[in-house]
N, CA, C and O atoms as a Tinker XYZ file with bonds, in Angstrom:
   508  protein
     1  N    134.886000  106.238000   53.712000    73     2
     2  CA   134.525000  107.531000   54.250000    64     1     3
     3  C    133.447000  107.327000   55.316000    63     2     4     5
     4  O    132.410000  106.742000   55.004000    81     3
     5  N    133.661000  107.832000   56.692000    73     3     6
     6  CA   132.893000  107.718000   57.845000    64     5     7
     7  C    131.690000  108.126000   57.556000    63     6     8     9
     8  O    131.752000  108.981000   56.673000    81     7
     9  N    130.665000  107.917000   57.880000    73     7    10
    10  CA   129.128000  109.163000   57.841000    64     9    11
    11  C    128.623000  108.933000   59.487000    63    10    12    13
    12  O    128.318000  107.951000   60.164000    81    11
    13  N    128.716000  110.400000   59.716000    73    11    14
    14  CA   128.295000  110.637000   61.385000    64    13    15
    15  C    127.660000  111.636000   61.079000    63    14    16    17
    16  O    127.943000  112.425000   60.177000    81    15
    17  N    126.281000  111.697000   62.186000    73    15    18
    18  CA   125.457000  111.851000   62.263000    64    17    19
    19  C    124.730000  112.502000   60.750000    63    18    20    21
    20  O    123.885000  113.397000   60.763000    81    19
    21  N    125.093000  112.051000   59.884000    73    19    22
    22  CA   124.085000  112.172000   58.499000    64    21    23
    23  C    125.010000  112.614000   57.509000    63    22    24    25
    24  O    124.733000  112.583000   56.310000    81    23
    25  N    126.410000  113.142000   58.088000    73    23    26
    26  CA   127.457000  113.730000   57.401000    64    25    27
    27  C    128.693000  113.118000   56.973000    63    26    28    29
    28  O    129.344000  112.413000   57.744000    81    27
    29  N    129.177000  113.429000   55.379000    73    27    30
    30  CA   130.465000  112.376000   55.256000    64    29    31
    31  C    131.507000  112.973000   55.883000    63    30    32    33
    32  O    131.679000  114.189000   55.790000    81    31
    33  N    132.057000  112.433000   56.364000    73    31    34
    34  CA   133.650000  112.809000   57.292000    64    33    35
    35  C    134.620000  112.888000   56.042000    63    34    36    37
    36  O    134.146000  112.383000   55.024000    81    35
    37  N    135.472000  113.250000   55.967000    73    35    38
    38  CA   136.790000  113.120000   54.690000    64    37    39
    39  C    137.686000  112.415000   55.980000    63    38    40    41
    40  O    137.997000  112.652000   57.147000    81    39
    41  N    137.833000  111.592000   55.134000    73    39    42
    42  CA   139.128000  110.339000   55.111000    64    41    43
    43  C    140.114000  110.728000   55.671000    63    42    44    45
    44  O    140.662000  110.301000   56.687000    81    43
    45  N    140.398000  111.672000   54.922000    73    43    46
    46  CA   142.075000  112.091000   54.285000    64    45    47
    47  C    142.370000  113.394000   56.228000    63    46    48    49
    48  O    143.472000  113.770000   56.627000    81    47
    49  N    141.124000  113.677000   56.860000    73    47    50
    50  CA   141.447000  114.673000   57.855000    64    49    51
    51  C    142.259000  113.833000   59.132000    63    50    52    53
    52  O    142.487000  112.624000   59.090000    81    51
    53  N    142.519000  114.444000   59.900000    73    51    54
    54  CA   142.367000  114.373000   61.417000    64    53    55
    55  C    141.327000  114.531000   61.892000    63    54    56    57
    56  O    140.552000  115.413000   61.519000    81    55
    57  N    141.036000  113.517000   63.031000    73    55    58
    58  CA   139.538000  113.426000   63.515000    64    57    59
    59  C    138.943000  114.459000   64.315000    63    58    60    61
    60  O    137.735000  114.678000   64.402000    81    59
    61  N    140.068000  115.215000   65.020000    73    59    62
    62  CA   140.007000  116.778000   65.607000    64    61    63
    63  C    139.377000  117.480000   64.623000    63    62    64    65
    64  O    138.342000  118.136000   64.741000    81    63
    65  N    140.127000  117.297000   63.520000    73    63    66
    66  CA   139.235000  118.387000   62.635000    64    65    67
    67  C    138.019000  118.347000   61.376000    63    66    68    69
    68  O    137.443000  119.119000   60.610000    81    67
    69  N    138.068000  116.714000   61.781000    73    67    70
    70  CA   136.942000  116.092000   60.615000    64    69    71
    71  C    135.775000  116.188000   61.210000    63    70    72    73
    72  O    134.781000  116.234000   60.485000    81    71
    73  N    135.629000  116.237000   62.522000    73    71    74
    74  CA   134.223000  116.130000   63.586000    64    73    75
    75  C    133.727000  117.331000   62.874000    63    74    76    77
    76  O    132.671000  117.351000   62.242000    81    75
    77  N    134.490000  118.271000   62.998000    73    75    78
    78  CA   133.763000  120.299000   62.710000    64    77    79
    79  C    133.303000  119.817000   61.359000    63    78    80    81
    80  O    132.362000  120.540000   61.032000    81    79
    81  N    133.529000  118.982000   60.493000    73    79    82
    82  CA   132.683000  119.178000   59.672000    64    81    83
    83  C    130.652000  119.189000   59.192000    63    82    84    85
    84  O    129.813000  119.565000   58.374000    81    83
    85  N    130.967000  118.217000   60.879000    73    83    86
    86  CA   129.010000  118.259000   61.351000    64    85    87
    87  C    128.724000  119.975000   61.870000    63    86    88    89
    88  O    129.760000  120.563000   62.180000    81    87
    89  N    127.877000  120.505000   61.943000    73    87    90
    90  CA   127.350000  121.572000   61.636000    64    89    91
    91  C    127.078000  121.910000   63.366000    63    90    92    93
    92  O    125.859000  121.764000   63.274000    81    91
    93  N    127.195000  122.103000   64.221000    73    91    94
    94  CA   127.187000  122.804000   65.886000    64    93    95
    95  C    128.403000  121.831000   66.441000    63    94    96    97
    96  O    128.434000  121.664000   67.660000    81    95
    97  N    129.498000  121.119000   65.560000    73    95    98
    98  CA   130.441000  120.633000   66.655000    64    97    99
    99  C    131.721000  121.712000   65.960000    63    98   100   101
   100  O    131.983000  121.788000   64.759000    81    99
   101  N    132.411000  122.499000   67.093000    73    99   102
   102  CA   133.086000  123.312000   66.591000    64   101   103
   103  C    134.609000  122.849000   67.427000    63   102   104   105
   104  O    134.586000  121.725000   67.929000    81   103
   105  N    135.603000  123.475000   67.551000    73   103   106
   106  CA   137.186000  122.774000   67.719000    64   105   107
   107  C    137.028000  122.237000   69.362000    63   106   108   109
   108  O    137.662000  121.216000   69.628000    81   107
   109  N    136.196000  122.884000   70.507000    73   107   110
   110  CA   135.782000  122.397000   71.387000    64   109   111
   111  C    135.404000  121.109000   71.849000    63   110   112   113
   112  O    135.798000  120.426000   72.794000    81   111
   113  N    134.227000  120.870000   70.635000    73   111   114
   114  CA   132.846000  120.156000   70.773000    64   113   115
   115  C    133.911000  118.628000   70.363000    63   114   116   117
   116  O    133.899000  117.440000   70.686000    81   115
   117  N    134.702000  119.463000   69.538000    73   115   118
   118  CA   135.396000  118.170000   68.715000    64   117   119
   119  C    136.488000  117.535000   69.663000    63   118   120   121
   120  O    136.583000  116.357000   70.008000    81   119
   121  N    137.263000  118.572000   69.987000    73   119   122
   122  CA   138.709000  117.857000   71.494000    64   121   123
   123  C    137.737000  116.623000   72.428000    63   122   124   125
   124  O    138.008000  115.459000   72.725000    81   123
   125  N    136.336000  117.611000   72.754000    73   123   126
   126  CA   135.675000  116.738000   74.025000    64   125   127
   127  C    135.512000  114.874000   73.209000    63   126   128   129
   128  O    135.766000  113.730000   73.587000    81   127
   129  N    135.124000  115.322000   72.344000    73   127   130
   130  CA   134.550000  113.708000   71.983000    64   129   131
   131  C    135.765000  113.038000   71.839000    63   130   132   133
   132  O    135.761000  111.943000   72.402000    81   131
   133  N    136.897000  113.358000   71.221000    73   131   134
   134  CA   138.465000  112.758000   71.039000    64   133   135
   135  C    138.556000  111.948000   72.204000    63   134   136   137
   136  O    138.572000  110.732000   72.393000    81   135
   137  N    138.633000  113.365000   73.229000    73   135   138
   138  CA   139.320000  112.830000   74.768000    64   137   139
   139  C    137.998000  111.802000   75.405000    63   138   140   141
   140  O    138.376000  111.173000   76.393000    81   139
   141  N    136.595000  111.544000   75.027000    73   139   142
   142  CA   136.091000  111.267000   75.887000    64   141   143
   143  C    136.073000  109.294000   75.205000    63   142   144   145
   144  O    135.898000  108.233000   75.803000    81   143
   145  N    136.314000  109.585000   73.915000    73   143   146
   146  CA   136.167000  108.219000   73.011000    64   145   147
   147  C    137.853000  107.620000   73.291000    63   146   148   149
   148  O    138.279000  106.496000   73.027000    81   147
   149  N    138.571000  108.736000   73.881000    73   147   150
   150  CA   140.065000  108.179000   73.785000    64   149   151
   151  C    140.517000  108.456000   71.995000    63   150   152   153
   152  O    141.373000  107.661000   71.608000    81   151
   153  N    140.219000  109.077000   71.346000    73   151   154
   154  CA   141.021000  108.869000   69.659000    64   153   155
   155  C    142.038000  109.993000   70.054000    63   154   156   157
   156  O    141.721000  111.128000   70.408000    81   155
   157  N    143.419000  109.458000   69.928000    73   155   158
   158  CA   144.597000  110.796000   69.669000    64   157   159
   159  C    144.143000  111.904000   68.668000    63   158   160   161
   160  O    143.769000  111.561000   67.547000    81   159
   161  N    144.157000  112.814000   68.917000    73   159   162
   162  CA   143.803000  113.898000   67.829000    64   161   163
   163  C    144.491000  113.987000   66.744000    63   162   164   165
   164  O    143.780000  114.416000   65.835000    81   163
   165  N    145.811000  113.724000   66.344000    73   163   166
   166  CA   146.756000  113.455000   65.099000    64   165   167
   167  C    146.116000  111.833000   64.082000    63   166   168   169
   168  O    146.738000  111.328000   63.147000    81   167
   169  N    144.857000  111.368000   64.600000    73   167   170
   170  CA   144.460000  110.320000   63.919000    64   169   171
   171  C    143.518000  110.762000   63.252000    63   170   172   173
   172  O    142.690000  111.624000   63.545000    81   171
   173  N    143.764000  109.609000   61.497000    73   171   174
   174  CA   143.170000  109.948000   60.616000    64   173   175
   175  C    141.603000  109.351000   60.715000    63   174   176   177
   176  O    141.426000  108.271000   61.279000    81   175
   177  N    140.416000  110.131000   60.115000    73   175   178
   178  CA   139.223000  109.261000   59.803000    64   177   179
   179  C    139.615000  107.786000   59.294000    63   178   180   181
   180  O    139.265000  106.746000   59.853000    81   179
   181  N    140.261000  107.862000   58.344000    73   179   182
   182  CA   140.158000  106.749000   57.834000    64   181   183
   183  C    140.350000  105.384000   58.693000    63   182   184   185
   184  O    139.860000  104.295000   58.393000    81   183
   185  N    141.089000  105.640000   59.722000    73   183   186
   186  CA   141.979000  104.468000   60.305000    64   185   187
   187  C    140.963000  104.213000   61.420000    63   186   188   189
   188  O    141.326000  103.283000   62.141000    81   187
   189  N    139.515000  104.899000   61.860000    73   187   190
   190  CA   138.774000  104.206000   62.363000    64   189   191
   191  C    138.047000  103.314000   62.462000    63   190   192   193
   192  O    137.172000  103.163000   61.609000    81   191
   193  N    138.150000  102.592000   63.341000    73   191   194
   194  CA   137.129000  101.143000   62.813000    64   193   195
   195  C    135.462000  101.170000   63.218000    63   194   196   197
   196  O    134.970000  101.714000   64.207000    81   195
   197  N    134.708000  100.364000   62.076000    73   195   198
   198  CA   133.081000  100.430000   62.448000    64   197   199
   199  C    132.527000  101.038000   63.627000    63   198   200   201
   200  O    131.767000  101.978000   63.857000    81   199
   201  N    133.344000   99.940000   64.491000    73   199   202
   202  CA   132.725000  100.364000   65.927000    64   201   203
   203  C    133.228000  101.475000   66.320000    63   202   204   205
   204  O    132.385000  102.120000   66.942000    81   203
   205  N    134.118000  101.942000   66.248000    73   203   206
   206  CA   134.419000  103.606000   66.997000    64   205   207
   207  C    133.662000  104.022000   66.321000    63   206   208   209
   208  O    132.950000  104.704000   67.058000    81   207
   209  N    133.278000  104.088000   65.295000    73   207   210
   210  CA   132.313000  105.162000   64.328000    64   209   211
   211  C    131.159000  105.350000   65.034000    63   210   212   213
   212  O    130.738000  106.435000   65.433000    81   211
   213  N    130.427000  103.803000   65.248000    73   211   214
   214  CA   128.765000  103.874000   65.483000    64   213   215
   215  C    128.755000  104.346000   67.168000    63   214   216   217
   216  O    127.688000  104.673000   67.689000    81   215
   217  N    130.148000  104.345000   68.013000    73   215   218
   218  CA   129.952000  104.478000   69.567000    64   217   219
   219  C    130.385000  105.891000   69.291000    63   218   220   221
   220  O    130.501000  106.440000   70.387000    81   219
   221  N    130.619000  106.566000   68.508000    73   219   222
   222  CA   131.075000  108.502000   67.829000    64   221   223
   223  C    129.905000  108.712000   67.900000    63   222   224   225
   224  O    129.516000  109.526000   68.738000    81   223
   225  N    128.929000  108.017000   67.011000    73   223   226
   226  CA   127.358000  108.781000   65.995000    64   225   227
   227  C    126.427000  109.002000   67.481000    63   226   228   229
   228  O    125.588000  109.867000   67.731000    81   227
   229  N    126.903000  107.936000   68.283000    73   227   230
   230  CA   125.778000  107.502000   69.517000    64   229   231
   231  C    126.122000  108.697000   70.681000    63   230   232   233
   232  O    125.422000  109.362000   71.445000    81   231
   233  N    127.306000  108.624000   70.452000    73   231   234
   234  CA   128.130000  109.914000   71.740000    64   233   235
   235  C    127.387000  111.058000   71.431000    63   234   236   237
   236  O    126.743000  111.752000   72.218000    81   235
   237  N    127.554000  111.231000   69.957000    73   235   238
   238  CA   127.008000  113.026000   69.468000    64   237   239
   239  C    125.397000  112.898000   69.626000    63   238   240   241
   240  O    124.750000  113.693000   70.307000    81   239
   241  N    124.827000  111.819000   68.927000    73   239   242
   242  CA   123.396000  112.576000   69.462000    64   241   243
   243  C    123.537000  112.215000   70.622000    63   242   244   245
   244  O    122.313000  112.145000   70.731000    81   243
   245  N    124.003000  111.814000   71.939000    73   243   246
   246  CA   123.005000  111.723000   73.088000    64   245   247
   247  C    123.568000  112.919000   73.480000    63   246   248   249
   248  O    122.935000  113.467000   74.382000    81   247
   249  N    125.064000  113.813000   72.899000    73   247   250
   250  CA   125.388000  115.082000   73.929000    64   249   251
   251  C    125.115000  115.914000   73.247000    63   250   252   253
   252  O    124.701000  116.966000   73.734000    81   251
   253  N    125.270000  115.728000   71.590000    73   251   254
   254  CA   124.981000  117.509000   71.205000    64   253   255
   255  C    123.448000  117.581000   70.636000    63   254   256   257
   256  O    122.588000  116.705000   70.561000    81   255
   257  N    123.437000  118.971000   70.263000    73   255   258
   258  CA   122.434000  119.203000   69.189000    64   257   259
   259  C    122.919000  119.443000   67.960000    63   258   260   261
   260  O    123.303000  120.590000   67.729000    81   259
   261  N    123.000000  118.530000   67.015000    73   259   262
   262  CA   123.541000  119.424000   65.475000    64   261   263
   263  C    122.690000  118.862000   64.161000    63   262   264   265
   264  O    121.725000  118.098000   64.185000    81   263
   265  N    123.322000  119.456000   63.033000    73   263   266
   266  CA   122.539000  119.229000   62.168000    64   265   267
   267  C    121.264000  119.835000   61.915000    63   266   268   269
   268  O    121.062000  121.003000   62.247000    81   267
   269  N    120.416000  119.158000   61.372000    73   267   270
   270  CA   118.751000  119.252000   60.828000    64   269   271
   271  C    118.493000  120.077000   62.293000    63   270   272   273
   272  O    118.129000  121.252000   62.269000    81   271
   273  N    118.728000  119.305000   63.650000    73   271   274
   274  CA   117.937000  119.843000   64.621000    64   273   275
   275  C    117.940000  120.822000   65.188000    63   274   276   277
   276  O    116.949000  121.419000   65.611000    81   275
   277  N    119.679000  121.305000   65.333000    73   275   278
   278  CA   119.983000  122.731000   65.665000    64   277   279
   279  C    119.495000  123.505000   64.465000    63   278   280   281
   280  O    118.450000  124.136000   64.628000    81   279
   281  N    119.872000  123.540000   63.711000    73   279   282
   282  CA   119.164000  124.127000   62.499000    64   281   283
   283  C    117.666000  124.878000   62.876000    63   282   284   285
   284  O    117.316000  126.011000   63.207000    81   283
   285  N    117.044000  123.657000   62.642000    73   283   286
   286  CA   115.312000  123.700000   63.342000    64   285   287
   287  C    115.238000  124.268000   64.599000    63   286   288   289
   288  O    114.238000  124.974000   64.729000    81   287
   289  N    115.907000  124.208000   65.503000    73   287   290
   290  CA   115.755000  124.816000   67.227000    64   289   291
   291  C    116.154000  126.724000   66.925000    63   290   292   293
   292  O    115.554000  127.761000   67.208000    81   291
   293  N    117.448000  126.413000   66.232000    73   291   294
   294  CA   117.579000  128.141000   65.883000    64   293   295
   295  C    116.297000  129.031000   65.203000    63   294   296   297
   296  O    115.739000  130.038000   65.639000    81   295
   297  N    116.022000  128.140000   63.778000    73   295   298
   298  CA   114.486000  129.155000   63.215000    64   297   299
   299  C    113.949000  129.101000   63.998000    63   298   300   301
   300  O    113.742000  130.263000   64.348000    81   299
   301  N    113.323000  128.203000   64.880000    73   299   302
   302  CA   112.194000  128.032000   65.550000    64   301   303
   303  C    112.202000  128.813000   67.151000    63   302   304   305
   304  O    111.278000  128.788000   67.964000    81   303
   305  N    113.607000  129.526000   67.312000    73   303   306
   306  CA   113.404000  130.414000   68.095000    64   305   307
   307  C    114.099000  131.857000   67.847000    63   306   308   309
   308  O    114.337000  132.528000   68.851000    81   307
   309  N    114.304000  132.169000   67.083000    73   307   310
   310  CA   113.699000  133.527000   65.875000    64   309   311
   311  C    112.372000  133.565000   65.378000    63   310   312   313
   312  O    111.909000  134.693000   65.209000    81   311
   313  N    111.676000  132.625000   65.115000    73   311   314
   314  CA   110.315000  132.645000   64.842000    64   313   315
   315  C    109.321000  133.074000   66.201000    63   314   316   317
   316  O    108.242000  133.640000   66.372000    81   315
   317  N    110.259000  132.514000   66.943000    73   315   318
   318  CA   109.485000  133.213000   68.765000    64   317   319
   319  C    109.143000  134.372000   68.905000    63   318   320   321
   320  O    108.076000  134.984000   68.862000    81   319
   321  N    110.552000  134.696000   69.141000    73   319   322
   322  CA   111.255000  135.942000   69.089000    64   321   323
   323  C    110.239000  137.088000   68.262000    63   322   324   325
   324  O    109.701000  138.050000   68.810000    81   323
   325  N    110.121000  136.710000   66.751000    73   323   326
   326  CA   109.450000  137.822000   65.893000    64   325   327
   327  C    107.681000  137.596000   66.224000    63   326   328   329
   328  O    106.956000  138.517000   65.847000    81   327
   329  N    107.019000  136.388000   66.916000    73   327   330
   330  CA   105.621000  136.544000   67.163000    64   329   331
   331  C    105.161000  137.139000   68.372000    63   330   332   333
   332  O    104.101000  137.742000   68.542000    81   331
   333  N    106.241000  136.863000   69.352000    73   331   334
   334  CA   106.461000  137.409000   70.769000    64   333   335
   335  C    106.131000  139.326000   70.330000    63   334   336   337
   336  O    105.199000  139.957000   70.829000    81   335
   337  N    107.192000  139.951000   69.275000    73   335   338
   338  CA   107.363000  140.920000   69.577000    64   337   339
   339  C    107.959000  141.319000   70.142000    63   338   340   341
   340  O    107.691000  142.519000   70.214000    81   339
   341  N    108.979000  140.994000   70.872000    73   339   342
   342  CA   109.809000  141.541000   72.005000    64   341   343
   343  C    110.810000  142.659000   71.131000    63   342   344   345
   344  O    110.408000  143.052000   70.036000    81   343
   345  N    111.707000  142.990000   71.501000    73   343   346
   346  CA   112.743000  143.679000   70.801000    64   345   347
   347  C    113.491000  143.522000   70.250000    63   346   348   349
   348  O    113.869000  144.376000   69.447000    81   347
   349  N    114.309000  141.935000   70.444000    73   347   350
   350  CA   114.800000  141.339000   69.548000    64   349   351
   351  C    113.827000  140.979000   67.861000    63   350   352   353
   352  O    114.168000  141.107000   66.686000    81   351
   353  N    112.592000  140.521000   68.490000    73   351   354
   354  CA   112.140000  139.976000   67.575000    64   353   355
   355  C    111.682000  141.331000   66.377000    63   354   356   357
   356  O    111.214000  141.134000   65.255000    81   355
   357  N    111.906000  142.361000   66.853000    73   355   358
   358  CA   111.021000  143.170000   66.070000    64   357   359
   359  C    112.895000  144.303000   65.006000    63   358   360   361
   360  O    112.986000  145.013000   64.005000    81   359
   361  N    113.773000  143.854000   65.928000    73   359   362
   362  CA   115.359000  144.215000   64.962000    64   361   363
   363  C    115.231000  143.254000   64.199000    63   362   364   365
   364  O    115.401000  143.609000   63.033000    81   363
   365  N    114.858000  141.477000   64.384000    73   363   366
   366  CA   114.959000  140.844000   63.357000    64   365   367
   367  C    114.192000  141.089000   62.538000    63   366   368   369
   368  O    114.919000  141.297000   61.566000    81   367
   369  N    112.772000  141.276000   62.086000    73   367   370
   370  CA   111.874000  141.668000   61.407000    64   369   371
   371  C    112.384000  143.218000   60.453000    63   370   372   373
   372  O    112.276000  143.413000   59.242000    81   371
   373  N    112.815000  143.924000   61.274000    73   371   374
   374  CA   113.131000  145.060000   60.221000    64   373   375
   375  C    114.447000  144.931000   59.897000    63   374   376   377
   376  O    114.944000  146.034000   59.671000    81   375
   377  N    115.278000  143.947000   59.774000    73   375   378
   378  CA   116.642000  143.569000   59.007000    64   377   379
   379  C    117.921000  144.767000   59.884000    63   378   380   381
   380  O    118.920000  145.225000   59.330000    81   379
   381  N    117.433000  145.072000   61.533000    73   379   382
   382  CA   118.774000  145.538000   62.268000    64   381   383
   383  C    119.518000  145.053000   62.951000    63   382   384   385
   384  O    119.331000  143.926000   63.408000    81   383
   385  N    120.469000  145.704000   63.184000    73   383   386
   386  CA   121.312000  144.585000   64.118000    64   385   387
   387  C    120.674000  144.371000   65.651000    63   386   388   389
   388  O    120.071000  145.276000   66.228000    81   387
   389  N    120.857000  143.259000   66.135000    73   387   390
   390  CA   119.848000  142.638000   67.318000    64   389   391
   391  C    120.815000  142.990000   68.500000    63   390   392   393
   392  O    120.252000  143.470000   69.483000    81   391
   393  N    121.993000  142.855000   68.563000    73   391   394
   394  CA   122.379000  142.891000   69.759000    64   393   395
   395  C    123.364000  144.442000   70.162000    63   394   396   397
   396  O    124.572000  144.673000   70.212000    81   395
   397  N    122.329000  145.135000   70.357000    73   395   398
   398  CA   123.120000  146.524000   70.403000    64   397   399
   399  C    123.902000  147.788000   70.374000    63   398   400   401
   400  O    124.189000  148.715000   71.132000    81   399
   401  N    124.223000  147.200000   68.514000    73   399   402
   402  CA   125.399000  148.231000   67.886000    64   401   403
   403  C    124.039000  149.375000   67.410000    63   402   404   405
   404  O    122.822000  149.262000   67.267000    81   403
   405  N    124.882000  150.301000   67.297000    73   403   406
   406  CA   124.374000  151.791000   66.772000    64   405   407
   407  C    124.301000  151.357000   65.373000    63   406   408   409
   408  O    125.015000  150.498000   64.854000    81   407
   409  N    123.256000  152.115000   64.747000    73   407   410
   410  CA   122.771000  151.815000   63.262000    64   409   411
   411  C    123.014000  153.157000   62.178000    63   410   412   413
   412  O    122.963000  153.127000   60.949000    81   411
   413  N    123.319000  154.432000   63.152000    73   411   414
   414  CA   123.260000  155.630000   62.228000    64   413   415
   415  C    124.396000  155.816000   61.672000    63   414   416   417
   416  O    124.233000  156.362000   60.581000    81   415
   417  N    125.798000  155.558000   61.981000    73   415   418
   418  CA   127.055000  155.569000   60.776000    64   417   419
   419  C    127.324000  154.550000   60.109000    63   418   420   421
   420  O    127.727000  154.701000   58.956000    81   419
   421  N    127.074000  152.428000   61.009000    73   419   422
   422  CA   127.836000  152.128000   60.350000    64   421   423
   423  C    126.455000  150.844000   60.351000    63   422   424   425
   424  O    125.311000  151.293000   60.277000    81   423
   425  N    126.644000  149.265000   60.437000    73   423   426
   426  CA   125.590000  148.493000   60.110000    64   425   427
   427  C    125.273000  148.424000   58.879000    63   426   428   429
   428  O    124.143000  148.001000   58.639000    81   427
   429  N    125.952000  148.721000   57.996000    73   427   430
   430  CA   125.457000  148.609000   56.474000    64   429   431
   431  C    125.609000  147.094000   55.450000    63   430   432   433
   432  O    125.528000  146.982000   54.226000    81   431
   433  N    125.857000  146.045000   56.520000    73   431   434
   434  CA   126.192000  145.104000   56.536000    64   433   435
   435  C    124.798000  144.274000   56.483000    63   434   436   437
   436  O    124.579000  143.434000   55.610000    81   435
   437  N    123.822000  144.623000   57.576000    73   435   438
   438  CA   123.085000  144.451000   58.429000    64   437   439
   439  C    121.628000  144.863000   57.168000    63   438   440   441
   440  O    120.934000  144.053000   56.553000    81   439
   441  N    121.563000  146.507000   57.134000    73   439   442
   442  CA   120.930000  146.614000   56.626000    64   441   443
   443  C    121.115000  146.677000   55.363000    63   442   444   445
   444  O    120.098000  147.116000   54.826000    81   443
   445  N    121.910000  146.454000   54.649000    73   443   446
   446  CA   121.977000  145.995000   53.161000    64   445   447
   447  C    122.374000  147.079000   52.286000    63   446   448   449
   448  O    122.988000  148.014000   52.800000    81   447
   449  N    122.162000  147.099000   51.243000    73   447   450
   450  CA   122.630000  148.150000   50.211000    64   449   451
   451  C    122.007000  149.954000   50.630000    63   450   452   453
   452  O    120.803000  150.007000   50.880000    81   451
   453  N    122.741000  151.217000   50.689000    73   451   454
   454  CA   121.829000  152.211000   50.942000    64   453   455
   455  C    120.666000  152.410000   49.870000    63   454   456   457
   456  O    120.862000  152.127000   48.688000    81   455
   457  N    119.351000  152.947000   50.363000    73   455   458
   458  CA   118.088000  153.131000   49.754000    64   457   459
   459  C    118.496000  154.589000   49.499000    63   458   460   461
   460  O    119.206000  155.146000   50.336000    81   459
   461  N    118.089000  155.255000   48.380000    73   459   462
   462  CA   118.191000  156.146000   48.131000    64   461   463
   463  C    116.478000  157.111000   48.499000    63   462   464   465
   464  O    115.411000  156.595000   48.830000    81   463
   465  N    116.696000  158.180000   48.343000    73   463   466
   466  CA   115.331000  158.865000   49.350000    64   465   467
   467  C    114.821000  159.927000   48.122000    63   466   468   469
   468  O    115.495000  160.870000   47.706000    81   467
   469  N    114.036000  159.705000   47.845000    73   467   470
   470  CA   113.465000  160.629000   46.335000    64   469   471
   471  C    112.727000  162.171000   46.644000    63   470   472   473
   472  O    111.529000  162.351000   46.867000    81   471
   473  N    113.598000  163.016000   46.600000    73   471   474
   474  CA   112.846000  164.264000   46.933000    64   473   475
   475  C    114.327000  165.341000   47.448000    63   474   476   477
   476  O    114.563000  166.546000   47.358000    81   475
   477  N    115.025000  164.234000   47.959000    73   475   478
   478  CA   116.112000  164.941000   48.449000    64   477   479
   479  C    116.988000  165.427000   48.051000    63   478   480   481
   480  O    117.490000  164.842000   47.091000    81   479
   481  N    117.499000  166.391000   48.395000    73   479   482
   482  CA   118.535000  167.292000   47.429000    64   481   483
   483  C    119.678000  167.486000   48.365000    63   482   484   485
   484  O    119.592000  167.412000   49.591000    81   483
   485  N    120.869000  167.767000   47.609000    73   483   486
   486  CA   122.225000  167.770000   48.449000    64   485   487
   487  C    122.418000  168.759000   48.729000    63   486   488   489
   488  O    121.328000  169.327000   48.672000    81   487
   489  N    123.435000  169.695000   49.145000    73   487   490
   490  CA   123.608000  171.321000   49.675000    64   489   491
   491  C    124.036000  171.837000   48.234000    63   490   492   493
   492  O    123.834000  172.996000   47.871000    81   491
   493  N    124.618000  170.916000   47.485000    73   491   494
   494  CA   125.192000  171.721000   46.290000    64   493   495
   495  C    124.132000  172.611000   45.086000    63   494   496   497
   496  O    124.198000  173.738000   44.595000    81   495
   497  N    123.226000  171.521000   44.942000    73   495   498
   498  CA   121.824000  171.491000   44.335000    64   497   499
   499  C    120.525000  172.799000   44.902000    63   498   500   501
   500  O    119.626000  173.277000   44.210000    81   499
   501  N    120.806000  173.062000   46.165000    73   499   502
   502  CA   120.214000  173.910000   46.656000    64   501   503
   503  C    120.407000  175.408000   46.530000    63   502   504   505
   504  O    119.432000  176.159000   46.496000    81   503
   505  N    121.467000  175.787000   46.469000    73   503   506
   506  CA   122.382000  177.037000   45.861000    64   505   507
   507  C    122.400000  177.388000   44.767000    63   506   508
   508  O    123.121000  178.329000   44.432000    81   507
């Protein structure tokens, strides 16, 4: 079983689709390295040898970001974001949606279970 960049590959995949198993290489990220290492995409992990592996591990960190680091680069700019204050940072802080959907019918996804409001009475209750 391969291990690239910190991650076990399964054997048993195609290398097209064993790459996506590292964490920011997605069906894209994965064709590019195929075509750029030369591996046919119908080839299994398994049937790679040492050296394609360690000239794979060397390809991905010098082009992508994944793993631990994207990981770390994402909190660490949401953490911006919410000290900045800006507007993004302040939808993330109160648990809304950030990129411009309406919040009054639907977002309940977003903001989580409904809170119920203590005092309030329905039209039926009022009559």
């Amino acid at each position: 079983m391969p291990r690239i960049a910190g991650v076990d590959i399964p054997p048993n995949k195609v290398c097209k689709i064993a790459f996506r198993y590292i964490y920011g290489i997605g069906p894209k990220s994965a064709a590019a390295i195929c075509d750029e290492m030369g591996i046919e995409y119908d080839r299994k992990t398994r049937d790679l040898t040492d050296e394609e592996v360690t000239k794979i591990s060397a390809l991905i960190e010098r082009r992508f970001m994944v793993e631990g680091h994207l990981r770390r680069s994402i909190t660490q700019n949401l953490a911006r974001l919410k000290n900045i204050r800006c507007y993004r940072g302040i939808r993330h802080i109160r648990c809304l949606p950030v990129r411009g959907q309406g919040t009054q019918s639907n977002a309940r996804t977003r903001k989580g279970k409904k809170k119920t409001v203590a005092g309030k009475k329905s039209v039926k209750q009022m009559r």
